[in-house]
Steps between C-alpha positions, in 0.01 A plus 500: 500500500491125479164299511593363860539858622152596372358220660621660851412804454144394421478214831661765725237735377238222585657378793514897618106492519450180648733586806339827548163365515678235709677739742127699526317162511728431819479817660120525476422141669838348675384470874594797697658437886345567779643801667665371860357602852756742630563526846458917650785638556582714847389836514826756534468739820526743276161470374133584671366253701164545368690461122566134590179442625260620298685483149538849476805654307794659713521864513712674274862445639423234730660110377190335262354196751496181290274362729176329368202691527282333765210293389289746708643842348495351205105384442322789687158356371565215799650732803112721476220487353483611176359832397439547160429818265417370172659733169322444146646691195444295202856366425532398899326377781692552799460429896654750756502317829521766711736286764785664316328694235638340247371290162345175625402360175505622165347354176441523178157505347654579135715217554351146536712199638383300216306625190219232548417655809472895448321594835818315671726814559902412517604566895823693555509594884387294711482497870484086568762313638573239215497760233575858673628770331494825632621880396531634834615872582526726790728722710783429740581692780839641679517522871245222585243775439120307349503468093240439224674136381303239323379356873311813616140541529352683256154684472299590166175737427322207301520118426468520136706710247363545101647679247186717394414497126653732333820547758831434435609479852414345820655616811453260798639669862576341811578616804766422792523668885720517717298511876786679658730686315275696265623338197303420179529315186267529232597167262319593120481286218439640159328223291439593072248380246744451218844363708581240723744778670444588855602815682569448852539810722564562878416849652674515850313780743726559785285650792759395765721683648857323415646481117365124331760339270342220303604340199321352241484143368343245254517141516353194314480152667370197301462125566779301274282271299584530124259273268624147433662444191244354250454443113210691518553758732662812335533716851736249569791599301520853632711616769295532803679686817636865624666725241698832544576793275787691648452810231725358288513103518212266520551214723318164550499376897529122465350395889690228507824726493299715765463214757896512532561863422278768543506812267616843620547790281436890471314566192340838380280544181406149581244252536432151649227244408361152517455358162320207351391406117282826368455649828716672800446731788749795527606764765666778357647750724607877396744525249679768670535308861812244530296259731657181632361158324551158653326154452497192643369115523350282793214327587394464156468854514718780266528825600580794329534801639615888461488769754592920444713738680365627821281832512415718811183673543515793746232536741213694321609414166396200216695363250436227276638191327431362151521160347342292209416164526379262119276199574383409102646330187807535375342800221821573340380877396347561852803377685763719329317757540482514855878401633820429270603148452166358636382417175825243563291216712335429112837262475540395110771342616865421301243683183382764632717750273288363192165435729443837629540684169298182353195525731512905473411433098260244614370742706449782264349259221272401797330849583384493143414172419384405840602150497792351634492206249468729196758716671748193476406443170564859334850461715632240347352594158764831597760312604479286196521773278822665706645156373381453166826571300677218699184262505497602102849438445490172742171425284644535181783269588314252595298522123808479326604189711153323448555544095855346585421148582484343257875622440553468868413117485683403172822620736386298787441184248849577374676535788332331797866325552660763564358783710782732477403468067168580603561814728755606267236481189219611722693835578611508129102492427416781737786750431425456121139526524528824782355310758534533870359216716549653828267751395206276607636484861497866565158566530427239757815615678323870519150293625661394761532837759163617389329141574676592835390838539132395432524274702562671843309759370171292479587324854602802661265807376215546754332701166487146338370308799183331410479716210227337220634454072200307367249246511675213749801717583370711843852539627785559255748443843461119563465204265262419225265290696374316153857468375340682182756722453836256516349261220454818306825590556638129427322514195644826407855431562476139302340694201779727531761205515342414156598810319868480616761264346539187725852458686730288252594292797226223525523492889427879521205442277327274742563700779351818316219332442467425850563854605103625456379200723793618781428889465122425507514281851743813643271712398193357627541586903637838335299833555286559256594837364825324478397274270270764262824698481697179376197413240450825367908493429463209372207580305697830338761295414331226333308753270849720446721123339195413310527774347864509468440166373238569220719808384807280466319253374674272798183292519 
C-alpha cells in the first residue's frame, strides 16, 4: 500500500465522521415546510351522512369519507359546555369531558416541560383549538338506530376519580341511554398506578326489542403544529404526525402526503398513533379483529382513524367491546410489552440495529448503577474492551512508527525530489520493520457507527430525557450549557494527537492539529451524554498508547 493510499484511507475515515455529524446536524435543524391547507374532498353516497358530518369513521363496508371533520365535530369543548370528571393516578392526570366521554386533557406530573420548572406538568391531550389533540372512541351504529360515539352525552357517579393508596387500579364508568329504544352503553376506563396503559371497554345492554349491530371504533385527531426547527430545541428533530403498525410493517403518515391522498387499509394485530419526540398517544384495537384503518389531512387537522367489524346484540342480551388506548412516554420496556411493534415509534433511525441493542446494555448497567451518565461510562469502558486487540494492534503500530522518525525523515530529506523514491522507501521501511499504517485508521473507522448509535440514543430515549450525571450536567439529553465538557474533550483528543506520530505530509499536520479545535465547536451544541461517551473513549485510549508507548519505549 503506497503512502498516498494511506493518506485516503485515513481522510475518508475523517471525512466519514464529519458528514455524518453533517447529515445529523442537517436533519436536526434544516427548516421543516409547512404542511399545505388541503381542500375536503366530496363525501361518496356510499357513506353515512352523519360520517361526513360529524367526522365519524364509515361503517365497516361502506366507502371511507375523506371529508374533513367539521370544526364543530371536531372541538366538542366549543359545541356545549364542558363537563368535566377529573382522573388522578400518579403517572396521569386526565379530564373526561363527558360531551363524548372521552380524554379531554391528559398530563404528566412525572414529566415536566422543562426541568427548571418541576410543578409544570408536560400536556399531551388537549381540548383547545390551537393545540387540540384528542383520543376519541365510541360506537357506530347500522340501520340509523342511536350509538354511544365520541358526541354523546355521557353521565358519571362522581366528579373526581383517585387511585386509592395502596390500589393498583382505578376503574372510572360512564354511562349512555338511549330514551327510546331501551339501549345502554356503559363506557369504562381502566386507569393503573404503575402504566400509562388504558383499558377501554363498552358493555352494550340491549333492552329493545329489535337486534342492535354496532361496531366499534377509535380515532385520534390532533392540530398539525410540529415545533420550529431550532439549535436549541431537541423536540424538533423528531418526527411529529400519525403512525400505523399494520402487524407486520410500521409506517410513518407524512400529512403532507395525506392532504392529496388519504390512507385506506385493513390491518389486524395493529395499531395507530400520533407521535412526537419522547411522547405519543396510541389506540390499539384487538389483535384478533381485522378492523379498517384510514387517515387523513385538512384544516390543519390529521386524522387517524380505525373502526371493527360489526356486532349484533339480540334483544335481551349484552355483549361487549375491548380496546387499549397509551397516552405516556415512549418507555421502551412498557411499550413492548403491551402491543408488538409499538415499541417502533422510539425511531433510532438509519442506527437503530446497533442503538437498540446499545441502549438495552445501557439500560441494564443503569438499574444497578442508577445513573445514566455512569451508565454511559461503564458502556463504553465495555465496548472498549470488545475492541482492545484491534485498538492494541492499531496502538502498537502507531509506537513502532513514532520510534521511526527519525528514519522516516532521513528518507524524506533524501528524497523530497522525488515522491515516488519516497513512497517506494517509505513502504520499504514499513514492510521491513512489520509495520502497518492503516492500522491507526481502523479504530476511528469502528467509532464512527457507535458515535451514531449514541447519538440517537441520547436524543431519542425518553429514559434519558432530563436525566442528571453530575454537578452542572442536569440533563445528559441536550447540550453542555457551560461548554465544560467539549474543552475537556478538545483537550483530550489534542493530548492524544501528541502520543501519535504526526502525518509525514506537512499539510496534514496542520490540519490535525486543527482537528481538536473543529471536533470541540461540533461538539459543543452536541448532547451531553454524547460528548461523556466521546471523552471517556478518548480518555481509555489515551491511557491504553501511553502505555503502549512506555512499554515500547516509543516515547
Amino acid at each position: 500500500m503506497t503512502m498516498d493510499n494511506l493518506r485516503i484511507l485515513f481522510w475518508a475515515g475523517l471525512l466519514i465522521l464529519i458528514w455524518l455529524c453533517i447529515q445529523t446536524w442537517q436533519q436536526t435543524f434544516q427548516p421543516r415546510a409547512a404542511a399545505p391547507a388541503a381542500e375536503s374532498a366530496p363525501t361518496d353516497a356510499v357513506s353515512a351522512a352523519p360520517a361526513a358530518s360529524t367526522g365519524l369513521p364509515a361503517l365497516p363496508g361502506a366507502i371511507p369519507s375523506v371529508a374533513a371533520p367539521a370544526t364543530q365535530a371536531v372541538s366538542p369543548v366549543a359545541a356545549a359546555p364542558a363537563r368535566l370528571v377529573t382522573i388522578k393516578t400518579g403517572l396521569l392526570e386526565a379530564k373526561i369531558d363527558l360531551h363524548g366521554g372521552d380524554l379531554g386533557s391528559v398530563e404528566l406530573p412525572t414529566y415536566p416541560v422543562h426541568k427548571d420548572q418541576p410543578n409544570v406538568p408536560l400536556q399531551l391531550l388537549d381540548s383547545q383549538p390551537d393545540a387540540f389533540f384528542a383520543l376519541q372512541s365510541g360506537l357506530r351504529a347500522a340501520d340509523q338506530q342511536p350509538e354511544a360515539n365520541h358526541l354523546a352525552e355521557y353521565t358519571a357517579d362522581a366528579t373526581e376519580f383517585v387511585l386509592a393508596e395502596g390500589a393498583d387500579e382505578l376503574i372510572v364508568p360512564l354511562k349512555w341511554q338511549s330514551p327510546s329504544s331501551g339501549l345502554s352503553v356503559e363506557k369504562t376506563f381502566h386507569f393503573y398506578r404503575d402504566s400509562f396503559k388504558v383499558d377501554l371497554e363498552y358493555t352494550v345492554n340491549n333492552a329493545g326489542t329489535e337486534a342492535y349491530r354496532a361496531a366499534n371504533y377509535l380515532q385520534i385527531q390532533r392540530h398539525y403544529a410540529p415545533p420550529k426547527r431550532s439549535m436549541f430545541n431537541v423536540d424538533s428533530y423528531s418526527f411529529y404526525g400519525p403512525v400505523v403498525y399494520n402487524g407486520s410493517k410500521y409506517e410513518k403518515l407524512k400529512v403532507t402526503d395525506l392532504a392529496d391522498t388519504p390512507f385506506s387499509q385493513s390491518v389486524a394485530k395493529g395499531w395507530m398513533a400520533a407521535i412526537q419526540h419522547h411522547f405519543l398517544a396510541a389506540a390499539i384495537p384487538p389483535g384478533a379483529e381485522t378492523w379498517s384503518y384510514a387517515a387523513r389531512f385538512a384544516d390543519e387537522r390529521f386524522l387517524v382513524s380505525a373502526i371493527g367489524p360489526l356486532q349484533t346484540v339480540a334483544p335481551g342480551a349484552s355483549a361487549s367491546f375491548k380496546t387499549q388506548l397509551f397516552v405516556g412516554p415512549k418507555m421502551q420496556e412498557q411499550l413492548a410489552a403491551i402491543a408488538p411493534g409499538l415499541d417502533l415509534t422510539v425511531d433510532y433511525g438509519a442506527f437503530a440495529l446497533l442503538a437498540q441493542p446499545l441502549f438495552w446494555i445501557i439500560q441494564v448497567i443503569h438499574n444497578y448503577v442508577g445513573n445514566w451518565g455512569l451508565a454511559i461510562i461503564i458502556c463504553t469502558l465495555l465496548i472498549k474492551l470488545v475492541f482492545y486487540k484491534l485498538s492494541e494492534t492499531s496502538g502498537r503500530s502507531m509506537a513502532r512508527m513514532r520510534q521511526m522518525q527519525p528514519r522516516m525523515k532521513a528518507l524524506q530529506e533524501r528524497y523530497k525530489e522525488d515522491k515516488q523514491a519516497l513512497s517506494t522507501a517509505m513502504m520499504d521501511l514499513y514492510k521491513k520493520e512489520k509495520i502497518n499504517p492503516a492500522a491507526g485508521c481502523l479504530p476511528m473507522l469502528v467509532q464512527i457507527p457507535f458515535f451514531m448509535a449514541f447519538y440517537w440514543v441520547l436524543l431519542e430515549s425518553v429514559e434519558m430525557r432530563q436525566a442528571p450525571f453530575m454537578l452542572w450536567i442536569t440533563d445528559l439529553s441536550s447540550r453542555d450549557p457551560y461548554f465544560v465538557l467539549p474543552l475537556l474533550m478538545g483537550a483530550a483528543m489534542w493530548f492524544q494527537q501528541k502520543l501519535n506520530p504526526p502525518p509525514p505530509d506537512p499539510i496534514q499536520a496542520k490540519m490535525m492539529q486543527a482537528m481538536p479545535i473543529l471536533m470541540t465547536g461540533m461538539f459543543a451544541f452536541f448532547p451531553a451524554g454524547l460528548v461523556v461517551y466521546w471523552l471517556t473513549n478518548s480518555v481509555l485510549s489515551i491511557a491504553q498508547q501511553w502505555r503502549i508507548n512506555k512499554v515500547l519505549g516509543a516515547n
